[in-house]
C-alpha positions as CSV (number, residue, x, y, z in Angstrom):
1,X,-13.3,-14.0,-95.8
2,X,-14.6,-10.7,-94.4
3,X,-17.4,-10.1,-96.1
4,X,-16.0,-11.7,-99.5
5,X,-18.1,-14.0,-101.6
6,X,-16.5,-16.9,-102.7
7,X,-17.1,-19.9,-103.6
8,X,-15.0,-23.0,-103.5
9,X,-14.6,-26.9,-103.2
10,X,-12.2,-28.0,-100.4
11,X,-10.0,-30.9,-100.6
12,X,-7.7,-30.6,-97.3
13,X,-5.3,-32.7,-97.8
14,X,-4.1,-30.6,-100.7
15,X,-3.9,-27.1,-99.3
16,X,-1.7,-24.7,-100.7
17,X,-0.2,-22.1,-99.1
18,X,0.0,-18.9,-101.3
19,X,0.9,-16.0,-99.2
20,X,1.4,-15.4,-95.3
21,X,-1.9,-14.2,-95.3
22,X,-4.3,-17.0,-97.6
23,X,-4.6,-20.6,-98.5
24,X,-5.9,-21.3,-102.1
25,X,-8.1,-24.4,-101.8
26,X,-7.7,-26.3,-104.8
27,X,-11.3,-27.6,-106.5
28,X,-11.6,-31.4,-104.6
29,X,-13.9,-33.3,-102.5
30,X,-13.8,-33.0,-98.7
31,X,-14.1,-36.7,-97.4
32,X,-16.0,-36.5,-94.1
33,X,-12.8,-38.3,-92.5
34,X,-11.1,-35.1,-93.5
35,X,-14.0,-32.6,-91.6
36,X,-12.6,-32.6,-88.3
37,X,-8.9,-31.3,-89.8
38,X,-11.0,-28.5,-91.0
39,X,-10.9,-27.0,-87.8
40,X,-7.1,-27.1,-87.6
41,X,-6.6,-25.0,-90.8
42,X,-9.3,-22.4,-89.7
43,X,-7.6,-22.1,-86.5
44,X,-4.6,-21.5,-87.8
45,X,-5.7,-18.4,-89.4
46,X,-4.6,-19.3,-92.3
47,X,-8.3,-19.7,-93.9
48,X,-9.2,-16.2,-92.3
49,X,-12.3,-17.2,-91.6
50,X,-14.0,-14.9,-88.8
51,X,-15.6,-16.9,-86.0
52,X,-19.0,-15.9,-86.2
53,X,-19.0,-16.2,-89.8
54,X,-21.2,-19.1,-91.1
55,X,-20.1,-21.8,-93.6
56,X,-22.8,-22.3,-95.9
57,X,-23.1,-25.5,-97.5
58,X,-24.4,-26.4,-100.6
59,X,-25.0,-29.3,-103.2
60,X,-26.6,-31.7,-104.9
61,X,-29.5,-33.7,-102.8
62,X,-27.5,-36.5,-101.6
63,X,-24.4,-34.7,-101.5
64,X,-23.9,-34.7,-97.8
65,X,-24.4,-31.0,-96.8
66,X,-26.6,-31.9,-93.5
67,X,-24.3,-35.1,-92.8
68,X,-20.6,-33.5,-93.3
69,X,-22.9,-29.9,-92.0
70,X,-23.3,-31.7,-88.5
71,X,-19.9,-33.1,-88.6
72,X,-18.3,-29.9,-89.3
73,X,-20.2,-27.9,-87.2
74,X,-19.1,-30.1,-84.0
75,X,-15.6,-30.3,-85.0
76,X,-15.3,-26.2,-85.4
77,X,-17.9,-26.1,-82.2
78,X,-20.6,-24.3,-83.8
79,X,-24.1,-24.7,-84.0
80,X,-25.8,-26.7,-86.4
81,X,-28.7,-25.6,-88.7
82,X,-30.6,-27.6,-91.4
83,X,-32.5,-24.9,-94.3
84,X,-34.6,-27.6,-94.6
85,X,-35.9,-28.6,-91.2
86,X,-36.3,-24.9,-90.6
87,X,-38.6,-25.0,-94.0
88,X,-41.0,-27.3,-92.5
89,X,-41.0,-25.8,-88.9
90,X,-42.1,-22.5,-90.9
91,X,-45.0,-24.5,-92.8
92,X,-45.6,-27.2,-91.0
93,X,-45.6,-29.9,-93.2
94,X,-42.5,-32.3,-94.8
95,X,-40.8,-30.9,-97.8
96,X,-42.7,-33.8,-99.9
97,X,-45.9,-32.2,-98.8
98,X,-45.1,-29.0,-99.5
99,X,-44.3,-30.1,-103.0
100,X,-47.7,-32.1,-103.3
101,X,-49.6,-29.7,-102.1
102,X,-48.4,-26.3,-103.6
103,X,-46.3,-27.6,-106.2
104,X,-42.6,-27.2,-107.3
105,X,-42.5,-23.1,-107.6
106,X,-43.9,-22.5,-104.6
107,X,-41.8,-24.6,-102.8
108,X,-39.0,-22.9,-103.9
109,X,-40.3,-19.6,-103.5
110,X,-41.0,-21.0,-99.6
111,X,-37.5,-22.0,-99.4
112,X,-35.7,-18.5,-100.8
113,X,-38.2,-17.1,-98.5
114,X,-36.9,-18.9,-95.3
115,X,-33.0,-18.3,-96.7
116,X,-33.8,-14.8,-97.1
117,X,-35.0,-14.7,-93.8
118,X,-31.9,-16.3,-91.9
119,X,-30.4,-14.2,-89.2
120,X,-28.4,-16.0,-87.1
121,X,-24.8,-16.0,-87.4
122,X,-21.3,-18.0,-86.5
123,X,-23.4,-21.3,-87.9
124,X,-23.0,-24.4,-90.2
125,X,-25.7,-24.3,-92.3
126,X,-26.7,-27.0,-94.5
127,X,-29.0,-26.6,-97.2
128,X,-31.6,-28.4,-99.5
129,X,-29.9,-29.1,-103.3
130,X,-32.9,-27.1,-104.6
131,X,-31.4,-23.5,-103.2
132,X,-29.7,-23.0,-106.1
133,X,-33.1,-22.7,-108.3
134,X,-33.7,-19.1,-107.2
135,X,-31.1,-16.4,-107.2
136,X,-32.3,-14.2,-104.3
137,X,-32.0,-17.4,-102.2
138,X,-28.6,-17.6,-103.4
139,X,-27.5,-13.9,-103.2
140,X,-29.3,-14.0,-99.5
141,X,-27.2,-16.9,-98.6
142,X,-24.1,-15.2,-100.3
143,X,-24.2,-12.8,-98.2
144,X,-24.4,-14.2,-95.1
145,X,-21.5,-16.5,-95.1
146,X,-19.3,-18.5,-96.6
147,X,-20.3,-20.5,-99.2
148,X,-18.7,-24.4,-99.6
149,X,-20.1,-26.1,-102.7
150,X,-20.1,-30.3,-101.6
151,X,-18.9,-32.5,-105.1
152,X,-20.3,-35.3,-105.2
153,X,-20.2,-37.7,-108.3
154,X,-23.0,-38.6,-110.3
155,X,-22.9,-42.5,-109.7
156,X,-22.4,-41.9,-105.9
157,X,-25.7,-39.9,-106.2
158,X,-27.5,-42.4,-108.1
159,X,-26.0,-44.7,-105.4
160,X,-27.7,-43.0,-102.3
161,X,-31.1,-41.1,-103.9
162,X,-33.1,-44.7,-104.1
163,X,-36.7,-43.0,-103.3
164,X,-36.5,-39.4,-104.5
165,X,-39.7,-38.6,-103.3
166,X,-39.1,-39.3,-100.1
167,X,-36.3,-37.7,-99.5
168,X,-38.2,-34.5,-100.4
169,X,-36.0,-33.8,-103.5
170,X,-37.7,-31.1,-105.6
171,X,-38.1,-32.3,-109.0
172,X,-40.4,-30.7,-111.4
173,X,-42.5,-32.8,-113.2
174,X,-40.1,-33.0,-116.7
175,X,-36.9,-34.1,-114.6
């Protein structure tokens, strides 16, 4: 992408080739059977996807970002790095403390904070469905990589979020 920002879903089985130099990835799902072929089109060079660029997921909680994250990242043979867990290393405390403690806007203010603050490069980095909330999280994320939105249907969501609160799923009190 060099330097571009874009933002896509990627459904590999229907890649479509629309020069020499680009593929155009069609708006999909990526089933996590499909991650490891993810690999073989980057290698390709037909993605142009720079090797210490990051891939940057994003989504809705339960979407998959750190399960297909880890996946991806060990297919392409990068490291691996959850927003999230780096959110608690930096406070100390699970995201559903966090939340109970300092409440929904500042939890989101912690987590731009810790995007903002991301240096490393030539990762898979998954991230917490709540990123979105705050545009200088997004705009630092943006520019540090590609980002990959995850689709995941409603009722497959409702499906895997049982216990929201446990899963430290930022919800302000009206949702």
């Amino acid at each position: 992408c060099e330097g571009d920002v874009v933002s896509l879903t990627l459904q590999l089985s229907d890649i479509k080739q629309s020069s020499p130099e680009y593929a155009v990835f069609p708006a999909g799902l990526i089933p996590l059977s499909s991650v490891p072929s993810l690999r073989a089109v980057v290698e390709s060079g037909r993605a142009r996807i720079r090797s210490d660029a990051n891939l940057i997921l994003i989504g809705m909680p339960g979407a998959g970002t750190s399960t297909i994250g880890r996946e991806l990242a060990d297919s392409l043979h990068k490291p691996f790095v959850d927003l999230d867990e780096r959110i608690e290393t930096h406070s100390g405390l699970r995201l559903e403390e966090i939340i109970q403690r300092d409440g929904y806007d500042r939890f989101l203010d912690l987590e731009a904070e810790v995007a903002r603050d991301f240096q490393e490069s030539g990762v898979v980095l998954a991230t917490g469905g709540s990123v979105v909330y705050r545009p200088a999280a997004m705009i630092a994320l943006q520019s540090q990589g590609l980002l990959i939105y995850l689709h995941t249907p409603l009722e497959e969501l409702r499906q895997r979020l049982s216990n929201l609160q446990q899963r430290g799923v930022v919800l302000d009190h009206s949702q």
